[in-house]
C-alpha positions as CSV (number, residue, x, y, z in Angstrom):
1,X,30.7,-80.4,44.2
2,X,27.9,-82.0,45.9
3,X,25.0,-79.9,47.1
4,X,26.3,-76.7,45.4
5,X,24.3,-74.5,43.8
6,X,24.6,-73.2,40.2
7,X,24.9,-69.6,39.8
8,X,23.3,-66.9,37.2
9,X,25.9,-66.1,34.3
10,X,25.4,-62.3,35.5
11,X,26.3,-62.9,39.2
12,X,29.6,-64.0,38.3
13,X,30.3,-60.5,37.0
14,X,28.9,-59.1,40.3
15,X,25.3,-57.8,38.5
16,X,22.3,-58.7,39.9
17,X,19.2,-60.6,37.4
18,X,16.3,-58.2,36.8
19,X,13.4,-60.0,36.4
20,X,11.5,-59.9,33.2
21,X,9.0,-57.4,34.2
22,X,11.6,-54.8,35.2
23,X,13.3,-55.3,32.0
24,X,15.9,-57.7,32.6
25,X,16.9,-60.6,30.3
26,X,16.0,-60.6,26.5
27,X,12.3,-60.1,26.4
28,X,12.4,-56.4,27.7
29,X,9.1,-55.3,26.9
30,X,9.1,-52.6,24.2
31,X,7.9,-48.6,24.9
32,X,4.3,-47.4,23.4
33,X,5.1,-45.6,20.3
34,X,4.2,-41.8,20.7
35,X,2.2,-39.7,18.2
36,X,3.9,-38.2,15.8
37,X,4.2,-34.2,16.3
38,X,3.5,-31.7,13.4
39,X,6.2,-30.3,11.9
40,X,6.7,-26.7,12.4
41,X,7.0,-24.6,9.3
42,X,10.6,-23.4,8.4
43,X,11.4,-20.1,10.1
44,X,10.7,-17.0,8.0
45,X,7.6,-19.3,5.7
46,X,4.2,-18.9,6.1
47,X,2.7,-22.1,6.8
48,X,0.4,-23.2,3.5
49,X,-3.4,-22.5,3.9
50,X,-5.7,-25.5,2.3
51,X,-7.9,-24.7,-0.5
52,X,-11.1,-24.3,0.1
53,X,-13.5,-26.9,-0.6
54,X,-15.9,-26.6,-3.4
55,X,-18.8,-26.8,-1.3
56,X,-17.3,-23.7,1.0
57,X,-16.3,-21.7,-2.0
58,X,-19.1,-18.9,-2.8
59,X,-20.4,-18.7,-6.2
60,X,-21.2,-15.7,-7.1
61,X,-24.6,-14.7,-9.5
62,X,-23.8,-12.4,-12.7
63,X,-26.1,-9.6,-10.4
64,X,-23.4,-10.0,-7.8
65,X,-20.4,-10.1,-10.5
66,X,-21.8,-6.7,-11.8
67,X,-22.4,-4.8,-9.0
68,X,-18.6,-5.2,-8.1
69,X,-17.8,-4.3,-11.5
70,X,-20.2,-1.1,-10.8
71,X,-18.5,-0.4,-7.6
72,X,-15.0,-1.0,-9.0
73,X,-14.8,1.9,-11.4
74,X,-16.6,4.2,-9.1
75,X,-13.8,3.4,-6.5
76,X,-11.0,3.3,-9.0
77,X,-12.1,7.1,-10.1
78,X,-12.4,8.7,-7.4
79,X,-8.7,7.3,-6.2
80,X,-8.0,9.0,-10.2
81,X,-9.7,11.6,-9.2
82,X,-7.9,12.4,-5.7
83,X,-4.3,12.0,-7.1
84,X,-4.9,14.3,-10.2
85,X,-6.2,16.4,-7.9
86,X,-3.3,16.1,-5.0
87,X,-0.7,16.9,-7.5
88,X,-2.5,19.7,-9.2
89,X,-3.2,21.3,-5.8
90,X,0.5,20.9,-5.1
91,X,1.7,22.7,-8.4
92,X,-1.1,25.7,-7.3
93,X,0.3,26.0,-3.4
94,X,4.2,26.5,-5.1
95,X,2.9,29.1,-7.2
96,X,1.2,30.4,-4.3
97,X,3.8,30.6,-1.9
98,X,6.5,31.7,-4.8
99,X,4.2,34.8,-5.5
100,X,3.6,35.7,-1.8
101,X,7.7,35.7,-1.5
102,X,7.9,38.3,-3.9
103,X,5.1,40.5,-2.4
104,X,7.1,40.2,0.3
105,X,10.6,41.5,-1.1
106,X,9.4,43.4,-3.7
107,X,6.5,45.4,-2.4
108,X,6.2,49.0,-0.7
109,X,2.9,48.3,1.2
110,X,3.7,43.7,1.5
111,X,1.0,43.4,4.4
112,X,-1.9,44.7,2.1
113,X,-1.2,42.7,-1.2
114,X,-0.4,39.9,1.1
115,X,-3.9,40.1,2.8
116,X,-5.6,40.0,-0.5
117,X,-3.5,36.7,-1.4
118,X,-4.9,35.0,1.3
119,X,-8.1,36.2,0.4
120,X,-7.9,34.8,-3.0
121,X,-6.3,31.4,-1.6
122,X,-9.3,29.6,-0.3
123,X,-11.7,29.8,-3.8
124,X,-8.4,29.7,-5.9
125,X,-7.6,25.9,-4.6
126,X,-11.6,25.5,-4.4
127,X,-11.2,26.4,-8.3
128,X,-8.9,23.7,-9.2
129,X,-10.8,21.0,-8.1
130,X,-13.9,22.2,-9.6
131,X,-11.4,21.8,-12.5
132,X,-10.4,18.4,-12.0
133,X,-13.9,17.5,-11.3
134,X,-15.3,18.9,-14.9
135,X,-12.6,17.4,-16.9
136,X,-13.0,13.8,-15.2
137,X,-16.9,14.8,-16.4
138,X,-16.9,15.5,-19.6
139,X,-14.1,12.8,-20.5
140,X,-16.2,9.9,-19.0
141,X,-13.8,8.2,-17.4
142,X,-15.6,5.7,-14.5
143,X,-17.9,4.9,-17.8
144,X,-14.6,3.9,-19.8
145,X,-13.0,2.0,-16.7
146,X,-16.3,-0.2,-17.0
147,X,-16.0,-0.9,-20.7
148,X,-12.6,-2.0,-20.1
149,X,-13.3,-4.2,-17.5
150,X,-16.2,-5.6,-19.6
151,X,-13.9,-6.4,-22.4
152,X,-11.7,-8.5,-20.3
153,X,-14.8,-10.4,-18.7
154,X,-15.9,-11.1,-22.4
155,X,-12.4,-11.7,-23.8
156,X,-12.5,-14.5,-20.5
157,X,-15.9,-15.8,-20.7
158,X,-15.2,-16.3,-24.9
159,X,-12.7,-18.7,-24.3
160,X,-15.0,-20.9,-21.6
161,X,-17.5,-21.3,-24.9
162,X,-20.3,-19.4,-26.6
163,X,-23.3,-19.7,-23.7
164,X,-21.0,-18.0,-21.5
165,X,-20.0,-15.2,-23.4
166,X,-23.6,-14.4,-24.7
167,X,-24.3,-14.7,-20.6
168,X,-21.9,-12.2,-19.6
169,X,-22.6,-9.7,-22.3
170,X,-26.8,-9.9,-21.2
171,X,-25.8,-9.4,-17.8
172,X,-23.2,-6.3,-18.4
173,X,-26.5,-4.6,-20.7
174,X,-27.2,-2.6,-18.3
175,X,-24.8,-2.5,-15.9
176,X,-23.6,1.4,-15.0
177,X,-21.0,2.6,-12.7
178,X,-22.2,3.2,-9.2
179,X,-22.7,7.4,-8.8
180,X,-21.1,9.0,-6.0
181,X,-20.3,12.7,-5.9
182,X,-16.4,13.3,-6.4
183,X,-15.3,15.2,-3.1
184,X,-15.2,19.3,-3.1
185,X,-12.7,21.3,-1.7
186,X,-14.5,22.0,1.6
187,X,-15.3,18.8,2.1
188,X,-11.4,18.1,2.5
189,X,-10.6,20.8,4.1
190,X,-13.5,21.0,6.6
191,X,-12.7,17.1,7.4
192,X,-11.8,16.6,10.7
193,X,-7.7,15.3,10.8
194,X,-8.6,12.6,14.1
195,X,-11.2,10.9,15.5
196,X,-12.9,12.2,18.1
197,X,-10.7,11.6,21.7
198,X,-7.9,10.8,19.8
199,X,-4.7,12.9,19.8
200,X,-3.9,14.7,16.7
201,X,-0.9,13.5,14.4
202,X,2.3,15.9,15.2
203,X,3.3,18.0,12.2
204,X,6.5,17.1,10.5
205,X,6.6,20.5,7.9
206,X,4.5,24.1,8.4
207,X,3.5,23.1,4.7
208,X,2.8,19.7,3.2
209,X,4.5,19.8,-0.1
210,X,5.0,16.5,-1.0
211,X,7.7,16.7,-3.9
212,X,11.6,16.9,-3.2
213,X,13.5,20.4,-3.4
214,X,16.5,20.4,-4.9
215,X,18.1,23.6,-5.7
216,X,19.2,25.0,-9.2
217,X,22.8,24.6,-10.6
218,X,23.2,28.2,-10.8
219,X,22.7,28.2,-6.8
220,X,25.7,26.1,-6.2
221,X,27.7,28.2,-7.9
222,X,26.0,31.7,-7.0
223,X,29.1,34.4,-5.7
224,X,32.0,32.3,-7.6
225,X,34.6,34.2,-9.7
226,X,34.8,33.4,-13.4
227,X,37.8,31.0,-13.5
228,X,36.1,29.0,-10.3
229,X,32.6,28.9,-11.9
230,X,34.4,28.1,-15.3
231,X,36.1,24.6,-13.5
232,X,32.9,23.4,-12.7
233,X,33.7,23.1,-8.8
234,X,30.4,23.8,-6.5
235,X,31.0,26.2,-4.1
236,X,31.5,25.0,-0.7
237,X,33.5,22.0,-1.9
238,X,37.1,21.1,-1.2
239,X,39.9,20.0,-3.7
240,X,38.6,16.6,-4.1
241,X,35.6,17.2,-5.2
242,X,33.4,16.9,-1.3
243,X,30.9,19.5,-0.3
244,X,31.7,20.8,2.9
């Protein structure tokens, strides 16, 4: 038909042509690519820490090395020292409180020979840490923690090549542990339990006994006629075998 005008393929389907700009046609012009986001570490995983560089990294001087060494054993003896001495004072405060039970019960006069227990209960526990403090003493022990550690420095340094070995035992020569006092009773006891403003921590038991009470088998079975005691059944139990 003459003077007719030729239509777009899309306006025969009722669409209208978007120009080229707007994204229309073939040559759409393609979205900036965005940075890539880091990847979060997997839930419950720590996320890895770099090395640090060798220029960051401290070296440390055989004076440095040895004074950790020195401070080392002192440290590790006195933590020796406090735990040989926790469980002894906890063995001394059952005997204690076994022998004020029966002043108690088996006494005529119990206040009096009670009084002069608790006199006798500050210097006895004062007694077995002067104890623990003379064995520790006499055995050497901080002085034997630092020959062991210098063995394993030697036994480490040996396998790097002879210089190094021949460095590390100059340097240990005359290398002692560091000397600090091991605590006295007092000391504990006098040491305050909280800062000061601070509230004090609530009490959980009137004595701090820290081992498990369990009571004999002859207490389960204590007031039980022969042919009960004889089947082995704890008293207070039912047929099946349950404590009530």
């Amino acid at each position: 038909v003459h003077g007719s005008r030729k239509r777009h393929p899309r306006a025969r389907t009722g669409q209208r042509a978007l120009p080229l700009f707007l994204g229309g046609g073939s040559m759409s012009k393609a979205s900036p690519k965005e940075p890539a986001k880091p990847r979060k570490p997997a839930k419950g995983k720590q996320p890895r820490k770099e090395p640090p560089s060798p220029e960051m990294r401290h070296v440390y001087s055989w004076d440095e090395f040895e004074g950790i060494k020195s401070r080392a054993a002192c440290a590790l003896d006195r933590v020796e020292f406090l735990a040989k001495s926790m469980d002894k004072f906890t063995e001394f405060k059952i005997d204690e409180a076994r022998h004020q039970e029966l002043i108690l019960r088996q006494r005529s006069t119990p206040a009096l020979h009670l009084q002069t227990a608790l006199d006798k209960s500050k210097p006895g526990a004062s007694r077995v840490f002067d104890k623990q403090r003379a064995l520790l003493m006499d055995f050497g022990t901080s002085t034997k923690r630092l020959d062991v550690m210098n063995k394993y420095v030697f036994d480490q340094e040996g396998r790097k090549g002879k210089p190094e070995l021949q460095a590390a035992k100059l340097a240990s020569k005359n290398t002692k542990p560091t000397e600090k006092a091991y605590p006295l009773y007092t000391d504990l006891y006098d040491r305050p339990m909280r800062e000061e403003g601070q509230r004090r921590m609530a009490s959980s038991m009137a004595v701090m006994v820290p081992l498990p009470y369990e009571p004999p088998e002859s207490a389960l079975r204590h007031g039980m006629g022969a042919a009960l005691r004889a089947s082995g059944t704890p008293k207070g139990s039912d047929s099946k075998g349950k404590t009530a």
